[in-house]
C-alpha positions, 0 to 999 in steps of 0.5 A: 380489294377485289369486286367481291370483297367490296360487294360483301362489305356494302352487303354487311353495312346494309344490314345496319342500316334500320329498316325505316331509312331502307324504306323511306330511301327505296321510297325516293329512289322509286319517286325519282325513278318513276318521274325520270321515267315519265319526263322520258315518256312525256318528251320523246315518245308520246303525251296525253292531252285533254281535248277542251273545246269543240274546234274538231268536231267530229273527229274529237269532242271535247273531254276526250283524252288523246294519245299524241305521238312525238317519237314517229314525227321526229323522224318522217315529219308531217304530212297532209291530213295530220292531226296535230297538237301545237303551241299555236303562234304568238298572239298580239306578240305573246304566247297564251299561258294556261294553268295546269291542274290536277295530276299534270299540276303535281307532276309538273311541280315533282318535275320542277324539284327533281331536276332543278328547273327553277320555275315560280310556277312550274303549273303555268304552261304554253297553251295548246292546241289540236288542228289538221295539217292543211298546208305543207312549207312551200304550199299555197293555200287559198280558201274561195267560195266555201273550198280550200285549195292548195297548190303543192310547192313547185306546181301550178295546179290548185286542188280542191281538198278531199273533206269527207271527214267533216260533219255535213254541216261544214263540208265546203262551207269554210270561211275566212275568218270563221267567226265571219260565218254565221252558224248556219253558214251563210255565205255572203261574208266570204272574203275569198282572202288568198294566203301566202306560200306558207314558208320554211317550217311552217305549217298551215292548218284548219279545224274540222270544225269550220265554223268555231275554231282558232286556226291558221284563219285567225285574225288573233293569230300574230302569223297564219303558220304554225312552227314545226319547231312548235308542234309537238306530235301526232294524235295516234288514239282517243283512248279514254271517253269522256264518260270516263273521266266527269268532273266529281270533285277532285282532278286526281280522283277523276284520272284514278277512276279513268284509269281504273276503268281502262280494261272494262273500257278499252272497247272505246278506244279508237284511232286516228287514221291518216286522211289523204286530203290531196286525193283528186276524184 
């Protein structure tokens, strides 16, 4: 039997087949192929995150939506001023769990069904956080007198790191450990507490917002480094403002209107550039 023949007989058995089932299948067939399509996306091209929490202050404010590249970093790395998202390091010898909600929620449990993964609760996720490479592996960074220096691997000589991006109120004010800083940066608890080389991929990294982040400073922290192996890419855009996606009600809602909004709104979009923090004036 040729191709042709067999083409017409499937061609003939179709038609058959009641125009319900046609549909319901063509239905799962799109939902799997939509899913597929996505977990693609989510781990090997980009993902959305939300930003909770004021830790990089000014560059993102909390309730904006990211766009964070994983396709680029797989292949170049990271470099100094990055803006990363990451699983951050074991605390007290276990990684932070939070539970996702909303569309992520629904998605994550299509994604547990579809491809089998067995998880009891597929909405139960490592936490994440978003930071700035400060230290590369083989660095020495140290944190002195409201400065952050780091020696590159294989010199001698410490740089004072370049920190326009900060807001006035942090600009060469960072504390070890931050929670040591009062809000009106008073200095007198500064320990001048000098880090180890950061070792083998790993990296060290500091909130723009000095005073009120969980970093590489963080006595929680069960290591100051973070993994490579952990950091799952670079944030390339804020693309939604918070106005954008406001709490009324219902998770799915909010990214339905969001989205809605995307064209009207697409003036907001902004990106994140690169910040050469090892610039010597």
């Amino acid at each position: 039997m040729n191709f042709a023949k067999m083409l017409d007989m499937l061609s003939e058995k179709s038609k058959k087949i009641p125009d319900s089932v046609k549909t319901v299948f063509s239905l799962l067939v799109n939902i799997v192929v939509v899913v597929v399509i996505l977990t693609v996306m989510r781990s090997y091209v980009f993902l959305p995150f939300t930003v909770d929490g004021v830790s990089m202050q000014p560059t993102l404010e909390s309730g904006e939506v990211i766009y964070v590249d994983r396709l680029v970093p797989s292949v170049a790395g990271y470099d100094y001023g990055d803006v990363v998202v990451f699983i951050p390091p074991n605390q007290n010898g276990h990684k932070k769990q939070v539970e996702e909600t909303g569309l992520m929620c629904w998605f994550e449990k299509v994604k547990n069904s579809v491809f089998f993964q067995g998880k009891e609760n597929p909405c139960t996720v490592n936490a994440t956080y978003v930071k700035r490479v400060i230290g590369l592996p083989g660095d020495k960074v140290e944190v002195k007198n409201g400065h952050v220096f780091v020696t590159k691997k294989g010199e001698n000589s410490a740089i004072k790191i370049s920190e326009d991006f900060l807001l006035e109120r942090n600009k060469n004010k960072t504390c070890v450990p931050a929670q040591k800083c009062s809000r009106l940066f008073v200095l007198a608890s500064e320990s001048g507490k000098a880090f180890q080389i950061v070792p083998a991929g790993k990296y060290f990294v500091l909130g723009d917002n000095r005073v009120n982040s969980s970093d590489s400073r963080a006595s929680s922290w069960d290591t100051p480094f973070v993994d490579e192996e952990d950091i799952i890419g670079i944030v390339r855009a804020v693309y939604m403002s918070p106005k954008l996606i406001e709490d009324k009600g219902g998770k799915i809602a909010n990214y339905i209107e969001a989205i809605k909004n995307i064209p009207a709104n697409f003036k907001d979009v902004r990106f994140i550039g690169d910040n050469d923090i090892l610039l010597q004036k």
